[in-house]
N, C-alpha and C positions, 0 to 999 in steps of 0.2 A: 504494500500500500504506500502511495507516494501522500505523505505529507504535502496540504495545498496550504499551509501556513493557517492562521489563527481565525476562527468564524469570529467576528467584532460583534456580531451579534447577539454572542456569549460574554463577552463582555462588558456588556448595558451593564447588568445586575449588580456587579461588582464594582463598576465607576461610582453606579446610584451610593451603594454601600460606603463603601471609600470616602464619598463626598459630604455623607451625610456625618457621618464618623470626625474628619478634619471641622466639621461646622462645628459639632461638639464641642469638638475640644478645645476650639477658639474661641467660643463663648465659655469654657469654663475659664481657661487661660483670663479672658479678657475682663471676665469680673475680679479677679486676682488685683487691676489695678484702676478700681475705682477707688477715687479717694476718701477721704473719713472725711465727713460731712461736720461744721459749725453746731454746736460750738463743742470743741477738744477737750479731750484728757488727756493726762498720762496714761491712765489704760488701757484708753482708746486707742491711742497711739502705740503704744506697746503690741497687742495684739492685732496693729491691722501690719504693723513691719514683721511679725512672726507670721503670719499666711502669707508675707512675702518670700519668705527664706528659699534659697539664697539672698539676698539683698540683688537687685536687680541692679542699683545704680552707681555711680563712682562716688557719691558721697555720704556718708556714714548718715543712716538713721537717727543716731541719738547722740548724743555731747553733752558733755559736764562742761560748763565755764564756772569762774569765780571773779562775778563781774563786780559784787558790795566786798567779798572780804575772802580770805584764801581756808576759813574754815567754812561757810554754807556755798555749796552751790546752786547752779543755774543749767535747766535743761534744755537742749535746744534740741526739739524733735520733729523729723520729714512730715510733714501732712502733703507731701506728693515731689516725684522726684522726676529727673529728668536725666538727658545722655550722662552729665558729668557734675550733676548738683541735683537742689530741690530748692522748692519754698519749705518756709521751715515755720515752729511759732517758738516764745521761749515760755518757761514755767518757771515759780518758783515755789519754795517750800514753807507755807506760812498757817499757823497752826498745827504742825501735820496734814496738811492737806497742799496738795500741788495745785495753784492758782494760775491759768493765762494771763503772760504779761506785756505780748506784743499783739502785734498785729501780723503780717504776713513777712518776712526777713527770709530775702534770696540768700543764695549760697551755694557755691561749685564747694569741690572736692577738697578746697585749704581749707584749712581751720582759720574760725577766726582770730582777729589780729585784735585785742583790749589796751586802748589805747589809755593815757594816762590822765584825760580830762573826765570829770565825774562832775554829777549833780548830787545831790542829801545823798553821795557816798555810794553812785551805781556808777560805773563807768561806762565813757562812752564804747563801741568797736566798729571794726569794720569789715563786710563781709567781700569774697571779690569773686567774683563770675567772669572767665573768657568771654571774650569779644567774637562772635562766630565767624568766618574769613579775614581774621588779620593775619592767620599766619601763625597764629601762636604771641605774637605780641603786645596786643591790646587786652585789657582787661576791664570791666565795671567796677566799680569802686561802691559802693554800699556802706555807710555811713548811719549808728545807726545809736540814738539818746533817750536815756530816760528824761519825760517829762513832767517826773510826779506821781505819774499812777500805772505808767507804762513805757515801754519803749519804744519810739515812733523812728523812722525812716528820719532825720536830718540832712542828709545830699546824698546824690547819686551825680558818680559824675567818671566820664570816659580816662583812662590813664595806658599806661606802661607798665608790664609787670614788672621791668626793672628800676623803673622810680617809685614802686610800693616800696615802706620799710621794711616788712617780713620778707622780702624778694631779693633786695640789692644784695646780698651775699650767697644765694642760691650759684652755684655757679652752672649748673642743669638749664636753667631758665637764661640765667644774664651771664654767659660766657665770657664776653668782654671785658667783662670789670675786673 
C-alpha cells in the first residue's frame, strides 16, 4: 500500500481540540495578571505576587526602605509590573497594622535612591525608570515627598543614568568615568 500522505480531513478534530485547549490556557494564564484592585493591602498584595511565582518581572515585588528612621520600616509593594519595573504603592507600620501611604510611585529594577532632605523626619527618594529607545542612556527620574499625610510625586523629570548619584560610579552603566 502506497502511503498518499495525511487525509487533512482527519485533522479538523484535532486542530478544533488543540485550539480550544491553547484558548484555555491563555485565559487561565491571563487572569494570572490582573491586577489587585483599590484600595490595597499588605495581604493583598502579598498573595496576588504569590499566584505570580515565579515573579514575572525584573523588579522585585516587595522592599523594605527606612525612609523616618533605620529601626521601623517602609514597604514598597508591585500593584502591577511591567518589562523591567512596576507601579508600586508604599505602606507603613502604624499600630500594628500596615496603612497606604502613597499614591501610585513608578519604578524599574534599581532600588530606590533616599535622599537626605526630609519633612516631620520622612525622607525624600527617588525612583528611576529607563527611557524606552535611548539606547540604554536616558533615564526618568521620579522624585518623590512626604506631604504630611502621605507621599506624593514632587518632579519627574528626563536625565542621564550617569549624572544620577546612585549611577556615577556604576562602571557597567557609565564606563567612561
Amino acid at each position: 500500500m502506497i502511503n498518499q500522505g495525511i487525509n487533512r480531513s482527519n485533522l479538523y478534530p484535532f486542530a478544533v481540540i488543540l485550539f480550544v485547549l491553547l484558548v484555555l490556557q491563555f485565559r487561565a494564564q491571563a487572569a494570572e495578571f490582573v491586577a489587585p484592585k483599590p484600595p490595597y493591602s499588605v495581604e493583598q498584595l502579598r498573595a496576588w505576587h504569590k499566584s505570580m511565582e515565579p515573579w514575572p518581572w525584573l523588579g522585585p515585588p516587595e522592599q523594605k526602605l527606612n525612609l523616618r528612621n533605620e529601626k521601623d520600616y517602609e514597604l514598597l509593594m508591585a500593584i502591577i509590573g511591567y518589562a523591567r519595573g512596576g507601579t508600586y504603592v508604599l505602606f507603613a507600620e502604624q499600630n500594628g497594622k500596615w496603612i497606604q501611604i502613597s499614591d501610585e510611585i513608578e519604578q524599574a529594577h534599581h532600588p530606590p535612591y533616599i535622599l537626605q532632605t526630609q519633612k516631620n523626619g520622612w525622607h525624600d527618594f527617588e525612583t528611576f525608570v529607563p527611557t524606552w529607545g535611548s539606547g540604554g542612556a536616558e533615564v526618568w527620574v521620579f522624585t518623590y515627598s512626604w506631604n504630611g499625610k502621605k507621599y506624593i510625586l514632587k518632579n519627574q523629570k528626563d536625565g542621564k543614568w550617569c549624572d544620577q548619584e546612585p549611577f556615577m560610579i556604576n562602571k557597567e552603566l557609565c564606563p567612561n568615568r
